[in-house]
N, CA, C and O of each residue as an XYZ file, in Angstrom:
684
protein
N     104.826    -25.125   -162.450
C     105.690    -25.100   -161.274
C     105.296    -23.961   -160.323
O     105.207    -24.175   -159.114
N     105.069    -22.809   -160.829
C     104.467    -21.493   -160.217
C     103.568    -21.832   -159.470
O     103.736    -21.585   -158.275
N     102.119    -22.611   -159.961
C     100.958    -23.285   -159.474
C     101.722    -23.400   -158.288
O     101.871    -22.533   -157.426
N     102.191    -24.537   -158.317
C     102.248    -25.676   -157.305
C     102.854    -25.110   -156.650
O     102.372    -25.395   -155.553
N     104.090    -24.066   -156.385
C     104.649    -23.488   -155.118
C     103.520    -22.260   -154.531
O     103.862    -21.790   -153.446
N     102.268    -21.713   -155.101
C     101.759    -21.169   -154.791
C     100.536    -21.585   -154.218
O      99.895    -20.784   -153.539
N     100.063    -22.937   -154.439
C      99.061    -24.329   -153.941
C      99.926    -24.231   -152.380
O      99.239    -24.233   -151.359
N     100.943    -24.174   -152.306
C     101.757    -24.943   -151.025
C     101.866    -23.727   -150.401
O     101.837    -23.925   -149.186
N     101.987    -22.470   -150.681
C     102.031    -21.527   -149.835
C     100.855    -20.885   -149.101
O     100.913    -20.206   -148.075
N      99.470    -21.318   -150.014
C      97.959    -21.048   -149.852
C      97.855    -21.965   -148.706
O      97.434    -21.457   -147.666
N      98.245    -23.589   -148.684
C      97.864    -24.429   -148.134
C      98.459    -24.465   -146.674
O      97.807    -24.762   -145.673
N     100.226    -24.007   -146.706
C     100.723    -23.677   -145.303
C     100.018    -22.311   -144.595
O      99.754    -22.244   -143.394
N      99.779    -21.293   -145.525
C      98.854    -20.052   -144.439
C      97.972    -20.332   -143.838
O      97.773    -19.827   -142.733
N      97.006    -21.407   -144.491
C      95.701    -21.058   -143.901
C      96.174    -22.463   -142.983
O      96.215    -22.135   -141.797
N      96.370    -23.238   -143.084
C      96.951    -24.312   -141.946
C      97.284    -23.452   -140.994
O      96.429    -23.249   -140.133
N      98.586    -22.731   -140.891
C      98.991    -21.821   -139.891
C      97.682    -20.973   -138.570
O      97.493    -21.032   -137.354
N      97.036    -20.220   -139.816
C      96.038    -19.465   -139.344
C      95.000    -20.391   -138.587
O      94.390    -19.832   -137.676
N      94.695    -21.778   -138.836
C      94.044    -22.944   -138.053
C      94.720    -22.961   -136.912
O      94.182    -22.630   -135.856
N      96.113    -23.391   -136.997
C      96.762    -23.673   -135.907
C      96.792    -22.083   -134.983
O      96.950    -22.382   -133.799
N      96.720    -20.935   -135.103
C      97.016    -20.009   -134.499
C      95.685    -19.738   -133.894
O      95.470    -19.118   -132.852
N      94.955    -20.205   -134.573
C      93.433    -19.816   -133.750
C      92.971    -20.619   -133.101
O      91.969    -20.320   -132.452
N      93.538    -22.004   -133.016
C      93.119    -23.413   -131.931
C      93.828    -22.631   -130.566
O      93.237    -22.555   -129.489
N      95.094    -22.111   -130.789
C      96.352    -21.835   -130.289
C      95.253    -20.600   -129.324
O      95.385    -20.345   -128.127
N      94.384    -20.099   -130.110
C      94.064    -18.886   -128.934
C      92.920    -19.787   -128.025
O      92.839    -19.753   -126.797
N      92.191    -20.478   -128.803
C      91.442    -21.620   -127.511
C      91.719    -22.214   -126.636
O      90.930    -22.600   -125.773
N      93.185    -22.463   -126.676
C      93.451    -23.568   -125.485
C      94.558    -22.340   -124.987
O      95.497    -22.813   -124.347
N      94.599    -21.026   -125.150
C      95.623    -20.349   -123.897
C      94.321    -19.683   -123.033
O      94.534    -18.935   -122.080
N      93.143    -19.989   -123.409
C      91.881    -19.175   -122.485
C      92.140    -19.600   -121.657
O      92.902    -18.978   -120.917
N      91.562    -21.207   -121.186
C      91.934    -21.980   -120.162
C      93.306    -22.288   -119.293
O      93.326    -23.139   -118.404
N      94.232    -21.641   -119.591
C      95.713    -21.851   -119.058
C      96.281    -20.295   -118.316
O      97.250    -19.913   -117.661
N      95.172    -19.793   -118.813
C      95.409    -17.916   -118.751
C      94.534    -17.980   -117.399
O      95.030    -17.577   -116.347
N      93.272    -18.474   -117.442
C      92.056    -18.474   -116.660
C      92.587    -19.319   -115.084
O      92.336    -18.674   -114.066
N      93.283    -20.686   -114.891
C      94.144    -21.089   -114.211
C      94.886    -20.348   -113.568
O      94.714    -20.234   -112.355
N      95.953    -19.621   -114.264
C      96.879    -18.868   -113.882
C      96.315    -17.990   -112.951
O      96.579    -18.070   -111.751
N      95.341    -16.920   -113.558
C      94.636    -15.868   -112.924
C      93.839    -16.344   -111.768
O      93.872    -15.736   -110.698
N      93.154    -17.363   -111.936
C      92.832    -18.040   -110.151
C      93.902    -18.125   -109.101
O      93.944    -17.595   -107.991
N      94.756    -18.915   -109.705
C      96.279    -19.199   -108.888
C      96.384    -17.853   -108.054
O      96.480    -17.694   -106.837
N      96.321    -16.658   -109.402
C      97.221    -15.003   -108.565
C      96.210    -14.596   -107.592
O      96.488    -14.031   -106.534
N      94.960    -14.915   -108.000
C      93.875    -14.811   -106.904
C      93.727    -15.070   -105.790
O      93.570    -14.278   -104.861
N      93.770    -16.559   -105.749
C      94.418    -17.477   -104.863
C      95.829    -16.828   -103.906
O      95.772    -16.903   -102.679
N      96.798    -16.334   -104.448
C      97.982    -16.012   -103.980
C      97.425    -14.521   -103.299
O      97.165    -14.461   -102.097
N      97.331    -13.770   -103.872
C      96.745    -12.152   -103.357
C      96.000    -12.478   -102.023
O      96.304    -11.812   -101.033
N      94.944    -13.556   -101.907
C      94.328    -13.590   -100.751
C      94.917    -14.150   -100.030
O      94.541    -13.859    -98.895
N      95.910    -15.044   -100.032
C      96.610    -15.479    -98.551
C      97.626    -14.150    -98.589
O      96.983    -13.604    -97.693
N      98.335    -13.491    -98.784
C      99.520    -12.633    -98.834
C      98.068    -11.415    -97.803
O      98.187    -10.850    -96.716
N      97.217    -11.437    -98.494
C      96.346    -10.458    -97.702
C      95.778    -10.425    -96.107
O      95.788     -9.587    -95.205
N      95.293    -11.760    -96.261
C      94.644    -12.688    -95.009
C      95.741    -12.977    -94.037
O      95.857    -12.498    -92.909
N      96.711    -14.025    -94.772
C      97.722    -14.687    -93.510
C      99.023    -13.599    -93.486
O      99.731    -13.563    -92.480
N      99.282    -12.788    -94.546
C     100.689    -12.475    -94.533
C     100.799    -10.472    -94.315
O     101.730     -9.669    -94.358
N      99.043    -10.344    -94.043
C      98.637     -9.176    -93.907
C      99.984     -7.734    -94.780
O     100.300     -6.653    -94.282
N     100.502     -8.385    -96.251
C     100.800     -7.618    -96.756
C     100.503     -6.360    -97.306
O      99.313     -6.223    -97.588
N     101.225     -5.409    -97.541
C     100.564     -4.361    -98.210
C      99.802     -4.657    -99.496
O      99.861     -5.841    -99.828
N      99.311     -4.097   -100.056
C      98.529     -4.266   -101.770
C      99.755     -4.275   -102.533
O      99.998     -5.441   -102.847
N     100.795     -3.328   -103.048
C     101.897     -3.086   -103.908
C     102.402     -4.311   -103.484
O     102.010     -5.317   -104.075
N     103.139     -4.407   -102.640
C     103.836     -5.728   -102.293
C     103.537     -7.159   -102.609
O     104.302     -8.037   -103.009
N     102.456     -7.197   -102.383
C     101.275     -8.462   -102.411
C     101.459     -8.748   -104.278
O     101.905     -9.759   -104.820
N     100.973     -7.545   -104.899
C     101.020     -7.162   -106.667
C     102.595     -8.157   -106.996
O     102.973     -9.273   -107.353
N     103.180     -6.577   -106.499
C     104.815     -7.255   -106.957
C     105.307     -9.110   -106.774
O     105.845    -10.001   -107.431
N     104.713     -8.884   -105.472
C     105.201    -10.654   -104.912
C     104.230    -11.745   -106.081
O     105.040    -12.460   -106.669
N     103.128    -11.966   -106.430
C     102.542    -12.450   -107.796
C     103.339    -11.939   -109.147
O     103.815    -12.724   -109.966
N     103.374    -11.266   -109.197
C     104.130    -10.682   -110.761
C     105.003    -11.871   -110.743
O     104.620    -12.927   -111.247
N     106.379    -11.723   -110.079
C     107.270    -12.481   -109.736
C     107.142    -14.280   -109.963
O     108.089    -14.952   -110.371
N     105.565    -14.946   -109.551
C     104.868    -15.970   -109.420
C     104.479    -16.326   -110.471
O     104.374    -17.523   -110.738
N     104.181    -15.394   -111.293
C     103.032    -15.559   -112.612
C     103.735    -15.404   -113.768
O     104.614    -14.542   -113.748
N     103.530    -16.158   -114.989
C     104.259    -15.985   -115.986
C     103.077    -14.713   -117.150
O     101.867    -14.489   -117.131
N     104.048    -14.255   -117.880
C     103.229    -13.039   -118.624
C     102.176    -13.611   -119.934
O     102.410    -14.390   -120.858
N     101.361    -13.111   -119.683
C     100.840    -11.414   -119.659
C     100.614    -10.910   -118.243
O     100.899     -9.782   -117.841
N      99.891    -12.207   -117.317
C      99.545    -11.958   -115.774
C     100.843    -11.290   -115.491
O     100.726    -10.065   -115.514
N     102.185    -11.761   -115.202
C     103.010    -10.989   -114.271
C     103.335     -9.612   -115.018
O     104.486     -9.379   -114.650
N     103.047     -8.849   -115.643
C     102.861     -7.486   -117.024
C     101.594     -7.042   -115.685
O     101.947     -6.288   -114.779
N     100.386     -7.519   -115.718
C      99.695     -7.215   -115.067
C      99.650     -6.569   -113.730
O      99.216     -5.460   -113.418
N     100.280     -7.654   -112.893
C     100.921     -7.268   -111.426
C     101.440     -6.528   -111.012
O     101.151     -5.894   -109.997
N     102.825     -6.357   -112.055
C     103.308     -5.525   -112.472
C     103.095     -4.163   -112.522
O     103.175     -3.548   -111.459
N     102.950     -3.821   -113.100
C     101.929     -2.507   -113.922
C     101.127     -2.672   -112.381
O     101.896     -2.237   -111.525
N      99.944     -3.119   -111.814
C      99.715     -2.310   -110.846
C     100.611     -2.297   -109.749
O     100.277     -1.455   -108.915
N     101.408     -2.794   -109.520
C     102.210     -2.449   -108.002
C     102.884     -1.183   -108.681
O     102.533     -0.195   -108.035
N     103.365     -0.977   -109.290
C     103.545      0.295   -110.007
C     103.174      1.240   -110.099
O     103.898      2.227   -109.969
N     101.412      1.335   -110.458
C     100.967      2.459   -110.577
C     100.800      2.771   -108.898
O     101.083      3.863   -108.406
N     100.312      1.663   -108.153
C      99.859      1.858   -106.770
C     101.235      2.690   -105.792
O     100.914      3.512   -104.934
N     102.525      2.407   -106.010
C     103.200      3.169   -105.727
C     104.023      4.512   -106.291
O     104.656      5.380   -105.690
N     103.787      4.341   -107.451
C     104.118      5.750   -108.507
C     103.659      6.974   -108.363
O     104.287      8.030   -108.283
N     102.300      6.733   -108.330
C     101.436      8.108   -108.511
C     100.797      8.042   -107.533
O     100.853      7.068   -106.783
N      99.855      9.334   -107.277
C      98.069      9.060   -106.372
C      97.498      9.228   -107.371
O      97.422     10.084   -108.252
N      96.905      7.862   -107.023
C      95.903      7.203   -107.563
C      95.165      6.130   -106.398
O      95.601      5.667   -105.343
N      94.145      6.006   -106.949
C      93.270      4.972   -106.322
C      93.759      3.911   -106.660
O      94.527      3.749   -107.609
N      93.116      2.591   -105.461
C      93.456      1.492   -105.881
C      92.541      1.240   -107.032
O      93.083      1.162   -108.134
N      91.163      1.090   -106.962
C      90.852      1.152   -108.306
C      90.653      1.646   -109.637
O      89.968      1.232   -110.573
N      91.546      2.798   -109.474
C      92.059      3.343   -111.178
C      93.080      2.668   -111.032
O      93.408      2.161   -112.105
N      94.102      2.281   -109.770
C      94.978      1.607   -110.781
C      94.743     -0.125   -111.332
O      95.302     -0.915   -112.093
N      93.939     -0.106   -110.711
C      93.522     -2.275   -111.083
C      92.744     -1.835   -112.921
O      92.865     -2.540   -113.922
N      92.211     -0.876   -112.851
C      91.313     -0.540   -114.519
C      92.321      0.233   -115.530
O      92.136      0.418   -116.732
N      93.790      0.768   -114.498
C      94.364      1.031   -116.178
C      95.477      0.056   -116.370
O      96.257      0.028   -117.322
N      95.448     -0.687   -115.407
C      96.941     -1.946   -115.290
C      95.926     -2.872   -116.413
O      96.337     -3.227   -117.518
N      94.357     -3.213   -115.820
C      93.824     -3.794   -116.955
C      93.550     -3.797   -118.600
O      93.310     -4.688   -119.414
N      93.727     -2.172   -118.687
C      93.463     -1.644   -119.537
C      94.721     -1.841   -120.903
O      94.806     -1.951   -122.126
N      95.499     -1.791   -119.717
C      97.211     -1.796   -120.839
C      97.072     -3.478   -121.191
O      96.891     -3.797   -122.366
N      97.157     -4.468   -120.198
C      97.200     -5.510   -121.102
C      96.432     -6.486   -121.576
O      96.743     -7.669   -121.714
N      95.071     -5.785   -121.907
C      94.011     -6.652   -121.961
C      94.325     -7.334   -123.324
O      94.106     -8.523   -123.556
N      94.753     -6.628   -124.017
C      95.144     -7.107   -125.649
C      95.759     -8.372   -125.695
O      95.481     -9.241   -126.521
N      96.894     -8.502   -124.486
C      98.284     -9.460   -124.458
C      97.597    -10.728   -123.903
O      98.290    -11.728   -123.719
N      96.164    -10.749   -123.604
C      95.798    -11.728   -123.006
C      94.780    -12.601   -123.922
O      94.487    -12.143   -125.027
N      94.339    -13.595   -123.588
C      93.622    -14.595   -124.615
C      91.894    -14.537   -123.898
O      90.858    -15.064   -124.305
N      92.127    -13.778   -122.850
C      90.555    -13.406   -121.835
C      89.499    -12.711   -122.957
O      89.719    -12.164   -124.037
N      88.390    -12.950   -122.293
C      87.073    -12.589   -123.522
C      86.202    -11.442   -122.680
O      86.915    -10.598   -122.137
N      85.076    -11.322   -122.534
C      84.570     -9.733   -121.850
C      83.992    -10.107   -120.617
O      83.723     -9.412   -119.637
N      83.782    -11.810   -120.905
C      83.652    -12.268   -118.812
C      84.327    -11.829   -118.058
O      83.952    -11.051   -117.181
N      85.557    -12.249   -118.232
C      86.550    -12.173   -117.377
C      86.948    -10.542   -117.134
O      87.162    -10.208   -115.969
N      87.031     -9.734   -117.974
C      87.286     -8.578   -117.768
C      86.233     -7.869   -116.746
O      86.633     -7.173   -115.814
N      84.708     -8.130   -117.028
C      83.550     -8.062   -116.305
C      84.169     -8.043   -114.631
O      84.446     -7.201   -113.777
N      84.179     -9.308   -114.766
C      84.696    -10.320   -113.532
C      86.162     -9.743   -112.593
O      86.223    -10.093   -111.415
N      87.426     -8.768   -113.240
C      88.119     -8.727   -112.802
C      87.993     -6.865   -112.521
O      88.618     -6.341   -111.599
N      87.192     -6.138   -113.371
C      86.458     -5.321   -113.247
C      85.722     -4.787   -112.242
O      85.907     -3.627   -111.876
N      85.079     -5.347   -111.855
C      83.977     -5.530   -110.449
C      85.402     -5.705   -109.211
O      85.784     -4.921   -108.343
N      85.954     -7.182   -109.643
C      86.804     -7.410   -108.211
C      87.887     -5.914   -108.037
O      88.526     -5.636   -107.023
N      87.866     -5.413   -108.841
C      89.331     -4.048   -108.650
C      87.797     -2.441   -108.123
O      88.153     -1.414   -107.545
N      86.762     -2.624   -108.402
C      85.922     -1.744   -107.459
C      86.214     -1.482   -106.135
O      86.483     -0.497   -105.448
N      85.997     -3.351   -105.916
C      86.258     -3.614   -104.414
C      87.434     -3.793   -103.623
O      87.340     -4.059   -102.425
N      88.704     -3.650   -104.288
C      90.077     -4.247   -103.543
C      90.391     -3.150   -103.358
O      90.286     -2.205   -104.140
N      90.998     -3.168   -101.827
C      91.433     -2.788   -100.760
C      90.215     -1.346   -100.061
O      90.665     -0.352    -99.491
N      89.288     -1.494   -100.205
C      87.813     -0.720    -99.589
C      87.713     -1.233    -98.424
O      87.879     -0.495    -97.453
N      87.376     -2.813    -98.213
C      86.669     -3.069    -97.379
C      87.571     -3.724    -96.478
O      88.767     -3.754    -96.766
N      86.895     -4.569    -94.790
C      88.138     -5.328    -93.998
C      88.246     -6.232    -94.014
O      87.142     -6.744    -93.829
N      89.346     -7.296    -94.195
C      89.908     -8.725    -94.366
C      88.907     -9.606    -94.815
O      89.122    -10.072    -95.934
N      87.768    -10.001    -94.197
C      86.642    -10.897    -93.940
C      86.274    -10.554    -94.981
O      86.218    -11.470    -95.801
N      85.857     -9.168    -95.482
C      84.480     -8.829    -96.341
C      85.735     -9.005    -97.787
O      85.376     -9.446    -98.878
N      87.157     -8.577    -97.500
C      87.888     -8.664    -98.826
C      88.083    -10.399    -99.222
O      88.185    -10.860   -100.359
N      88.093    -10.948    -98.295
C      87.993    -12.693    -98.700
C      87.052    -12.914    -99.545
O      87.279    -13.349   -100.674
N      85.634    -12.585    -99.009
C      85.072    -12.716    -99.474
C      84.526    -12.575   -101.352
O      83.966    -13.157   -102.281
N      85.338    -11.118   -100.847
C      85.238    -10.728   -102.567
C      85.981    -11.213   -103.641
O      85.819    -11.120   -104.857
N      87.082    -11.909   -102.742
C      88.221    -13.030   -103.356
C      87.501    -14.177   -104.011
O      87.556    -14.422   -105.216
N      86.923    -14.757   -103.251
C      86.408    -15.921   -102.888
C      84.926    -16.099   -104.423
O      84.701    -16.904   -105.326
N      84.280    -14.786   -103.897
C      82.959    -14.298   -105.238
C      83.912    -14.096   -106.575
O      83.506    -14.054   -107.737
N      84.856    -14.016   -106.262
C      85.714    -13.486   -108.188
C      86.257    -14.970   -108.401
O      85.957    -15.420   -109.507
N      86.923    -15.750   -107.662
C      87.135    -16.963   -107.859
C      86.196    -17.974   -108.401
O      86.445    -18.708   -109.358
N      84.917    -17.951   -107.601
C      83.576    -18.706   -108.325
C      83.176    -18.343   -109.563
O      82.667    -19.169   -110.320
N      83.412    -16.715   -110.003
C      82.968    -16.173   -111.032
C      83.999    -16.996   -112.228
O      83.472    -17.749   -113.047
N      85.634    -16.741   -112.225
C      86.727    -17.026   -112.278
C      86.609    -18.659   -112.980
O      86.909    -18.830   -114.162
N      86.080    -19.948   -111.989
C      85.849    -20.784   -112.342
C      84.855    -20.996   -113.254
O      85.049    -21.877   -114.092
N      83.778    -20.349   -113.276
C      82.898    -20.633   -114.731
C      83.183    -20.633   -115.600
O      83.202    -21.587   -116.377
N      83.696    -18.933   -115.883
C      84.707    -19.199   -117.068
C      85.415    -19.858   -117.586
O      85.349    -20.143   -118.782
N      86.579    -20.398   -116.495
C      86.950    -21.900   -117.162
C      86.266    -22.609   -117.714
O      86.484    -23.065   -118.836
N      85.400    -22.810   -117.086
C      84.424    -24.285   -117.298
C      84.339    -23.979   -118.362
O      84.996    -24.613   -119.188
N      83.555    -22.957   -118.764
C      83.213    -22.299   -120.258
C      83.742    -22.682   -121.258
O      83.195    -23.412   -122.085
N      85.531    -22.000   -121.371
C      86.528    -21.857   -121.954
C      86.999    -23.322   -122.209
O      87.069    -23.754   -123.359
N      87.433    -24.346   -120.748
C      87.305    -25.604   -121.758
C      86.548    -26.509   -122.427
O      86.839    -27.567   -122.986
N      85.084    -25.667   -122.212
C      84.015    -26.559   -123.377
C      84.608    -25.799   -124.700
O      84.592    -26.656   -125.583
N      84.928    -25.041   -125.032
C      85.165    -24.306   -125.809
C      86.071    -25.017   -126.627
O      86.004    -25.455   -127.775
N      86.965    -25.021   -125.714
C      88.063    -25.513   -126.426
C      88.188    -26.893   -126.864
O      88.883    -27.299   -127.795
N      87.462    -27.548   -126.118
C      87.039    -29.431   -126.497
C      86.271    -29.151   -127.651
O      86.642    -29.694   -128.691
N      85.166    -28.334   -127.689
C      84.261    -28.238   -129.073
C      84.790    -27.914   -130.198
O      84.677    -28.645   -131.182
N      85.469    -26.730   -130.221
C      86.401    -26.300   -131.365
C      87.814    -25.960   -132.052
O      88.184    -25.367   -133.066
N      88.391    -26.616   -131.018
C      90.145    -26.696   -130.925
C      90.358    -27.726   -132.888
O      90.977    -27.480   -133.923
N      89.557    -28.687   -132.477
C      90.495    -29.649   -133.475
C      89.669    -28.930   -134.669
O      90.356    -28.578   -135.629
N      88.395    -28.692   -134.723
C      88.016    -27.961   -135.734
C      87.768    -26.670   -136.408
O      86.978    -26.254   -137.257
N      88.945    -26.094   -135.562
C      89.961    -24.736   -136.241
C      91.055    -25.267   -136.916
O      91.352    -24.589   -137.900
N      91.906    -26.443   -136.696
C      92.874    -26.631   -137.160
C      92.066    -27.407   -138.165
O      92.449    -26.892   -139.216
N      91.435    -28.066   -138.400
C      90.642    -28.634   -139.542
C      90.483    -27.798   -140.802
O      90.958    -27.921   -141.931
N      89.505    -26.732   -140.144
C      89.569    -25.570   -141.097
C      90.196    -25.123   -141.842
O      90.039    -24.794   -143.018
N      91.164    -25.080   -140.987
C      92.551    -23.771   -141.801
C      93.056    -25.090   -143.067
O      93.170    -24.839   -144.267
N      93.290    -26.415   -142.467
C      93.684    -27.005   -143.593
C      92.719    -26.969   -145.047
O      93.070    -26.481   -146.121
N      91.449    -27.613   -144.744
C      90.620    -27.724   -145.420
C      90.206    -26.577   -146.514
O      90.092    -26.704   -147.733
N      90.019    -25.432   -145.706
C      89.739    -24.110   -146.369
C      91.015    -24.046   -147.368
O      90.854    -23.760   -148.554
N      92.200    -24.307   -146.862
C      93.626    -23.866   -147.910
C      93.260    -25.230   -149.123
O      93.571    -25.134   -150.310
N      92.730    -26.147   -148.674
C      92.488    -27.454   -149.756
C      91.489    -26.302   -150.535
O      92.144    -25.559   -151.265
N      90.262    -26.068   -150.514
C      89.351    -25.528   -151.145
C      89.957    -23.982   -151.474
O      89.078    -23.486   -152.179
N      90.489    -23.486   -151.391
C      91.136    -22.539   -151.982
C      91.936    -22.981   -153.309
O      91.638    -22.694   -154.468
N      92.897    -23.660   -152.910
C      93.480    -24.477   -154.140
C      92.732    -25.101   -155.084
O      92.877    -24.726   -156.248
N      92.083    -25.836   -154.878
C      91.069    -26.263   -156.247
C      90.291    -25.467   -156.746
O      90.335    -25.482   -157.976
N      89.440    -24.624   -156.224
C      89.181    -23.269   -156.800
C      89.954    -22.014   -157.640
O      89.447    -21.120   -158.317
N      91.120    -22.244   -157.388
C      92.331    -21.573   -158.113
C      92.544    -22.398   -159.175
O      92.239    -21.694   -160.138
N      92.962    -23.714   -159.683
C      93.382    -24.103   -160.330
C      92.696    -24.494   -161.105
O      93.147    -25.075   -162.092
């Protein structure tokens, strides 16, 4: 009897642990979306609505569901809290929630570079740099849902399978 409730507890973990790691494949692509969207949003608020930066931050936070609005967050924050640069504060707003996010070292690359350049240069040349992080932005996707078409169902495969082969090896 021991066996067998301990067969079923081997067999629900590692199932779990399948499902939790498909679970981080398919939030790349939904995370990666999102973060275009705020991209997307930052440059019209910039371009048409010639907002401030903090404001622009705050007004996305608000838009974006978390970890992104944590993000926004955190910099409209630092940008009005302290002196600081705009780009120390885009690298430690990044810095705090890079963990909370399902992003890999592209994207950080990618959002990295774009916080060098935000708020340096004038309208035209900042579109632009919108526009270059967005293209960058979309690969990644692309990436992320080959990724996730290739190995989504066979993480959750795993975790079952592996808890099957655990169990017969035990017993």
């Amino acid at each position: 009897m021991i066996k067998i409730i301990g067969a079923i507890f081997i067999l629900l973990s590692t199932t779990w642990a399948g499902f939790e790691s498909s679970k981080h494949l398919s939030e790349r692509p939904r995370q990666l979306r999102w973060l275009k969207s705020a991209m997307q949003s930052l440059e019209a608020e910039i371009m048409y609505g010639h907002t401030p930066l903090h404001e622009a931050a705050r007004k996305i936070a608000k838009q974006m569901p978390k970890p992104l609005s944590w993000f926004f967050d955190s910099f409209a924050e630092k940008l009005t809290g302290t002196e600081t640069t705009v780009r120390a504060a885009w690298e430690e707003s990044l810095k705090e929630i890079w963990k909370l996010t399902a992003f890999k070292q592209g994207e950080y690359e990618v959002l990295l570079q774009f916080g060098e350049n935000l708020g340096k240069h004038d309208l035209i040349t900042q579109q632009k740099q919108i526009v270059l992080a967005l293209t960058h932005l979309e690969r990644e996707e692309q990436e992320a849902r080959e990724k996730q078409h290739k190995y989504e169902k066979m993480a959750k495969s795993l975790g079952l399978m592996s808890g099957l082969l655990l169990i017969i090896l035990l017993l």
